[in-house]
C-alpha positions as a LaTeX table, in Angstrom:
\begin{tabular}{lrrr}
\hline
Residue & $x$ (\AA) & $y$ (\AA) & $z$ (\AA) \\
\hline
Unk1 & $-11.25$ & $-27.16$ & $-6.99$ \\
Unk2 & $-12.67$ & $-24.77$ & $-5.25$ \\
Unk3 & $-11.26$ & $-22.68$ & $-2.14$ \\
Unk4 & $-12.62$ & $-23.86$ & 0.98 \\
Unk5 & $-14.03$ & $-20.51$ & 3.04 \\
Unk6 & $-11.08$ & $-21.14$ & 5.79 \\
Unk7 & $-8.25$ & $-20.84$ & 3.14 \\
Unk8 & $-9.70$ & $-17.57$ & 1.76 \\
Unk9 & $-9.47$ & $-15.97$ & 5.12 \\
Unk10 & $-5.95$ & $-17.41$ & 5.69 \\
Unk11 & $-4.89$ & $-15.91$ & 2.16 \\
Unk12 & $-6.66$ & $-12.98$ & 2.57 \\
Unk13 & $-5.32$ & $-12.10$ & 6.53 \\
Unk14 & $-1.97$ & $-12.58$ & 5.07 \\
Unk15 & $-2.17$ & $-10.84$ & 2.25 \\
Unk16 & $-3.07$ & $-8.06$ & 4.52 \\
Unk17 & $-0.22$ & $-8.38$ & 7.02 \\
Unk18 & 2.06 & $-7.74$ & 4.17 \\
Unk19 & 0.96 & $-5.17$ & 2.43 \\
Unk20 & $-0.12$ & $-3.35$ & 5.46 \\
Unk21 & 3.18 & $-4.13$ & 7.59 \\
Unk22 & 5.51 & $-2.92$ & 4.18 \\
Unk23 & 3.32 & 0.26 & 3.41 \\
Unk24 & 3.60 & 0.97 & 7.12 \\
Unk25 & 7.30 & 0.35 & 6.96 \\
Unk26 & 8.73 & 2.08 & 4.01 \\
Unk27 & 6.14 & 4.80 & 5.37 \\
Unk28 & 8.22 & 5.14 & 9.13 \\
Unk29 & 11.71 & 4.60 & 7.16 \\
Unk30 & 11.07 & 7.67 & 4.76 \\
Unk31 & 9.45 & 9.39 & 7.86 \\
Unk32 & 12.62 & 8.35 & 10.36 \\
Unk33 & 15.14 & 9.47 & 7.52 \\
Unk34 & 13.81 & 12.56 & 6.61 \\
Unk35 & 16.12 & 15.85 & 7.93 \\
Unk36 & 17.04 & 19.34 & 7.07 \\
Unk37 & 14.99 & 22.63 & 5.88 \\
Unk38 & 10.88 & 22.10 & 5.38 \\
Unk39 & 10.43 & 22.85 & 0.86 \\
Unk40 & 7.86 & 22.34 & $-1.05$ \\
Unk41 & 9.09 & 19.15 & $-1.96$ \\
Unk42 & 10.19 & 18.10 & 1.15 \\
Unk43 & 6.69 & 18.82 & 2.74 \\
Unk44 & 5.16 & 16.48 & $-0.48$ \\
Unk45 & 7.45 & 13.93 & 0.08 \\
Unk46 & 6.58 & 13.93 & 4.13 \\
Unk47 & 2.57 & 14.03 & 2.98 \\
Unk48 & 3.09 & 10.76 & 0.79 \\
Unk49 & 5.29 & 8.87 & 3.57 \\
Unk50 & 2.82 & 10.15 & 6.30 \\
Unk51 & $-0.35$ & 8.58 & 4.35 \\
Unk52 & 1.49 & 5.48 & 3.27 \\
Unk53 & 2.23 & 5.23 & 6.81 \\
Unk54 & $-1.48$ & 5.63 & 7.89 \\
Unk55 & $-3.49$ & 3.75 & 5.17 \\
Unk56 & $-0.83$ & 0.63 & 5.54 \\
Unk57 & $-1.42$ & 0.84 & 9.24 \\
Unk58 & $-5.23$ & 0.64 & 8.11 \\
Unk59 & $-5.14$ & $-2.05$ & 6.21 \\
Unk60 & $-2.45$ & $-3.98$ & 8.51 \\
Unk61 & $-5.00$ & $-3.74$ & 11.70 \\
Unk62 & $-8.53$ & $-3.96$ & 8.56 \\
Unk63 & $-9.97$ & $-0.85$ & 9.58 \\
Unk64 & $-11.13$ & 0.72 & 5.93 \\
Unk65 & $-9.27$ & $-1.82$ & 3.89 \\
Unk66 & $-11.20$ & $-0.86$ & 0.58 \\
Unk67 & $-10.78$ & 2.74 & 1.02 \\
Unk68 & $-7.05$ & 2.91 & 2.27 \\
Unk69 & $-6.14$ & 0.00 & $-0.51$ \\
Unk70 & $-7.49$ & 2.34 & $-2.71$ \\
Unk71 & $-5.24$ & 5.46 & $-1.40$ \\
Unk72 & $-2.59$ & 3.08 & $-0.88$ \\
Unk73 & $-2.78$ & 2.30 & $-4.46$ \\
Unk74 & $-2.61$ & 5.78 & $-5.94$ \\
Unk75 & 0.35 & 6.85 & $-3.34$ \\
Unk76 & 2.34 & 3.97 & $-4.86$ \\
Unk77 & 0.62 & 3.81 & $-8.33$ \\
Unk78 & 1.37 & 7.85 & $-9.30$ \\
Unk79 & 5.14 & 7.15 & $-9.77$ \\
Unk80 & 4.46 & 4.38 & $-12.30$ \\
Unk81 & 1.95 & 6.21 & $-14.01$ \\
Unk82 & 4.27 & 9.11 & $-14.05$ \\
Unk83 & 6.99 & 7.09 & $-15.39$ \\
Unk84 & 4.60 & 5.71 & $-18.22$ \\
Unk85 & 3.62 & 8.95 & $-19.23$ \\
Unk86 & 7.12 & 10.45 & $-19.57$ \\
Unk87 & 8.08 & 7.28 & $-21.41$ \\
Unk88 & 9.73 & 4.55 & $-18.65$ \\
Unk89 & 9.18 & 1.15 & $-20.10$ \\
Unk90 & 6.26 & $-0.68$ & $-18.74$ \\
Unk91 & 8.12 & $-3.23$ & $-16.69$ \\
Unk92 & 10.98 & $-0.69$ & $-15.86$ \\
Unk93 & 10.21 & $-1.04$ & $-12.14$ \\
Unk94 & 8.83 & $-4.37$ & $-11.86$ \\
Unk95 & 8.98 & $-4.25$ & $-7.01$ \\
Unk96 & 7.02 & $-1.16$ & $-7.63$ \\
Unk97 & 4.54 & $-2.70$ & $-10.00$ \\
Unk98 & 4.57 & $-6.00$ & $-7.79$ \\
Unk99 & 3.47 & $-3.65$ & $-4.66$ \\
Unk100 & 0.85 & $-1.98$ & $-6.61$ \\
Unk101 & $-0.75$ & $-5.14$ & $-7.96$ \\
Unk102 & $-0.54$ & $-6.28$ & $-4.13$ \\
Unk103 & $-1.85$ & $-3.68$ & $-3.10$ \\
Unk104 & $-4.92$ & $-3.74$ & $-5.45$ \\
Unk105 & $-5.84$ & $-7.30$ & $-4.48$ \\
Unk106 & $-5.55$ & $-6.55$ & $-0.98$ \\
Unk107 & $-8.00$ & $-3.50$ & $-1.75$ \\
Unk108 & $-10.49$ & $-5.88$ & $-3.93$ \\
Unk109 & $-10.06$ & $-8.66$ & $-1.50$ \\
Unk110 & $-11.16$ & $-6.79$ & 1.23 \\
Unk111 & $-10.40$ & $-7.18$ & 5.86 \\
Unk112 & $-11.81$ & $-10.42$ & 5.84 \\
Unk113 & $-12.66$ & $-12.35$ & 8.43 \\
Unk114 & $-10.02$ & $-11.17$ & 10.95 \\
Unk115 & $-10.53$ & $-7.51$ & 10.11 \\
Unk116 & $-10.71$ & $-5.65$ & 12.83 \\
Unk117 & $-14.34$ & $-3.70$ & 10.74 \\
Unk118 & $-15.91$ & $-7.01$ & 11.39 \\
\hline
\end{tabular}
């Protein structure tokens, strides 16, 4: 049976809200937490809590959905890939592969109806 036009843009509103709200979450938390000197690697992991920040933000309100799903995707995808490379097990992570398979069908899926790009 095929999805009736109505239930797609249920599923794909909420998919939204909850990929967007969490990105934009975890993206204030690290921001809120972070303290002490400015390094190199402090300033890096600022940049990558600042644009999860902004591109959930975008995709919670549907403004760019494809493009910041896609930035969304590599902000959250690089540690995996990382991990991979330098020989974690595949399913060593398995929230931070659930978020980045969220992510991607948010991105694929598209605003929507209810996007605010409409």
């Amino acid at each position: 049976m095929a999805a009736s036009s109505t239930r797609t843009d249920w599923a794909l509103f909420l998919l939204r809200l909850a990929v967007g709200g969490l990105a934009a979450l975890q993206g204030f938390s690290a921001l809120r937490h972070a303290h002490g000197a400015i390094t190199l690697a402090q300033a890096s992991t600022w940049g990558l809590a600042l644009g999860e920040l902004v591109c959930g933000a975008l995709v919670l309100v549907g403004l760019g959905v494809l493009l910041a799903g896609g930035l969304l995707a590599v902000l959250l995808g690089w540690p995996l890939v990382h991990g991979w490379i330098h020989g974690a097990r595949a399913l060593g992570d398995p929230r931070g592969l659930f978020r980045l398979l969220t992510v991607l069908a948010c991105a694929l899926g598209g605003g929507g109806k209810w996007a605010v790009e409409r």
